[in-house]
C-alpha positions as CSV (number, residue, x, y, z in Angstrom):
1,X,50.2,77.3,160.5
2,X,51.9,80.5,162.3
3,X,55.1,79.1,160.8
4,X,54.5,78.9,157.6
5,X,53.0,82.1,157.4
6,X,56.4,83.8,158.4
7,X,58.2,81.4,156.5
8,X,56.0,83.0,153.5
9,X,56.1,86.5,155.0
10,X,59.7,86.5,155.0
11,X,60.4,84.6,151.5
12,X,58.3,88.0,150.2
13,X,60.3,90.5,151.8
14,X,63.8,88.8,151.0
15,X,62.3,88.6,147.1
16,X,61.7,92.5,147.5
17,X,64.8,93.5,149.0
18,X,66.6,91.7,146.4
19,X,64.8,93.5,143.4
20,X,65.3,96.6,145.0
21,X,69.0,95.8,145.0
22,X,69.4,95.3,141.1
23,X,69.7,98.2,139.4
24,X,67.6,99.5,136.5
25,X,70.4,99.8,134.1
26,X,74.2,98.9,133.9
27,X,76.5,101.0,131.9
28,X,78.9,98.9,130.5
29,X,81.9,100.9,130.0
30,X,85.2,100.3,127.8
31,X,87.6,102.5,129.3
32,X,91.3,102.9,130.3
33,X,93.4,105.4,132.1
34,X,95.7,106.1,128.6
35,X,92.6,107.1,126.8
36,X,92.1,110.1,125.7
37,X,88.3,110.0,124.8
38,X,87.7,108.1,128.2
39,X,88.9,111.4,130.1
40,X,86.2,112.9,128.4
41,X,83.1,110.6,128.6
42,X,83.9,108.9,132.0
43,X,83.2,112.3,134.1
44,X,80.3,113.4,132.3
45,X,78.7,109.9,132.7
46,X,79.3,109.3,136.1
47,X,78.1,113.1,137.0
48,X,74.8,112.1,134.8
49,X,74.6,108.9,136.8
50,X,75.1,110.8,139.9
51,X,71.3,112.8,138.9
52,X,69.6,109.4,139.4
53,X,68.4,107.7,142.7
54,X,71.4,105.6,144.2
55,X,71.3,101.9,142.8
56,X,69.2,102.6,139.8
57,X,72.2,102.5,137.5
58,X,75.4,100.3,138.0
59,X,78.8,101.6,136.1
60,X,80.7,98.4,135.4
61,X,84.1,99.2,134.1
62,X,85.6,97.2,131.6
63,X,89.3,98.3,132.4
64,X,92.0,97.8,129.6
65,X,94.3,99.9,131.0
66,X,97.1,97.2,131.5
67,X,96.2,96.3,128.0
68,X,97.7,99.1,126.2
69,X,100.2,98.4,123.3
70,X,103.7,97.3,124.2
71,X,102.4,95.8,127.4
72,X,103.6,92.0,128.4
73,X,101.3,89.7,126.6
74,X,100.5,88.1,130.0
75,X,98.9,91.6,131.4
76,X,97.1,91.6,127.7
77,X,95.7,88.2,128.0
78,X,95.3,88.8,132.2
79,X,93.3,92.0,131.8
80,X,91.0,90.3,128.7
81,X,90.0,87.7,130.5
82,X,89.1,90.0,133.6
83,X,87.0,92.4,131.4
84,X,85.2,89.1,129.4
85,X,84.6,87.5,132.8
86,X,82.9,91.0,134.3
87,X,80.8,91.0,131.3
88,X,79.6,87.8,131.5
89,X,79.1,88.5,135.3
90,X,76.9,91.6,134.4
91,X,74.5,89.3,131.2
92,X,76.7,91.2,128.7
93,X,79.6,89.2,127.2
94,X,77.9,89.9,123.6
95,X,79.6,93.3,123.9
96,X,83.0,91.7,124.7
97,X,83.1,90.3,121.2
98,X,81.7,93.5,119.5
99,X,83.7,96.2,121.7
100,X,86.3,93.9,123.4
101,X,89.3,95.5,123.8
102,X,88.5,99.3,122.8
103,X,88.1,102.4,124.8
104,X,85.7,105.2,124.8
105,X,82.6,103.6,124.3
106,X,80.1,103.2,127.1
107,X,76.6,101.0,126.4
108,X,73.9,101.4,128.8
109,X,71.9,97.8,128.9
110,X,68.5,96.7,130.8
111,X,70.3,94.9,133.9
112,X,67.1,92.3,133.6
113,X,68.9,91.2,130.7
114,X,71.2,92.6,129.1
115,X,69.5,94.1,126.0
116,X,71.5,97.5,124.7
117,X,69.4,99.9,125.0
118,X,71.5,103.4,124.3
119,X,75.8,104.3,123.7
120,X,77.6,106.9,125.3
121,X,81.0,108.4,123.3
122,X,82.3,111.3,124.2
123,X,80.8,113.6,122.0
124,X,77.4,113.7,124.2
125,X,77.1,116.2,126.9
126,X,75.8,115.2,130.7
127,X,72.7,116.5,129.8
128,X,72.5,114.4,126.4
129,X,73.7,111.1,128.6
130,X,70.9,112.3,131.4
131,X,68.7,112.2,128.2
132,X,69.7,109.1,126.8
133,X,69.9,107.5,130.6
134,X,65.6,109.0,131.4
135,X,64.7,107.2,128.4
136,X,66.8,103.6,128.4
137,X,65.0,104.1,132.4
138,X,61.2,104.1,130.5
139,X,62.1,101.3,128.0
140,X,63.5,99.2,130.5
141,X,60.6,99.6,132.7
142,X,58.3,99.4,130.5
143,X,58.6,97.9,126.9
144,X,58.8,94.3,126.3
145,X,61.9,92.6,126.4
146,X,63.5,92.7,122.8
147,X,61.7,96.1,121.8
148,X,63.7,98.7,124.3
149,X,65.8,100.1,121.0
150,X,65.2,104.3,121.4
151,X,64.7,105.9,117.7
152,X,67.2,107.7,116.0
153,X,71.1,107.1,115.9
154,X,73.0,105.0,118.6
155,X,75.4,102.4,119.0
156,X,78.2,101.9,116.3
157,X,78.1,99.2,114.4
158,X,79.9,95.7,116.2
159,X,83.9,96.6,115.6
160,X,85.2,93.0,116.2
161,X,83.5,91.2,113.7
């Protein structure tokens, strides 16, 4: 009886340590070290992400800096498959085939399942991304799965479609 009582006791706190470890949101971001509007946005987000208690939000860089034009078609095709296999990793492969392979765009997603929720581009400021970021927090917190879309103006429209 004492057994299974720890046995249960310890199934519960292994179940909350482990939701404590995902984060909240995941910024999945399309980025390389050639791009010009990734010098911009990459340093604002991570300074908005750095306002937030640790863990709460996961960066997960989708790198195509080996990608860039004129590169060996292996690298291309290498650092592709990387970036789709991350996504998938992080419930967000969807944005591979609407983003795949572009830069400067950054979309934050519920990490419970990878709905978008809010885009960063470098036009926002920190404090627009610390805006946006609050907010995506709330819905994904909060509103049901499949209704965590903010009003107003967000992501653009799919690109590889």
């Amino acid at each position: 009886m004492l057994y299974r009582f720890v046995a249960c006791i310890s199934a519960i706190l292994v179940m909350v340590a482990s939701a404590q470890a995902e984060p909240i949101l995941r910024i999945i971001n399309f980025t390389a070290d050639w791009c010009p509007n990734c010098q911009v946005l990459n340093p604002r987000m991570a300074e908005a992400v750095s306002n937030f208690p640790e863990g709460e939000i996961e960066i997960v860089n989708l790198d195509m800096t080996a990608a860039r034009s004129g590169a060996d078609q292996i690298d291309i095709i290498n650092t592709h498959n990387r970036a789709m296999r991350l996504a998938t990793a992080n419930k967000a492969a969807y944005l591979w085939d609407w983003y795949g392979g572009r830069t400067g765009i950054a979309v934050v997603i519920a990490a419970d399942n990878g709905e978008p929720i809010t885009c960063f581009m470098r036009v926002l400021s920190r404090e627009d991304m610390e805006d946006r970021l609050k907010l995506a927090k709330i819905l994904a917190l909060r509103a049901p799965q499949g209704k965590r879309k903010p009003q107003g103006p967000d992501c653009p429209a799919p690109m590889n479609n």
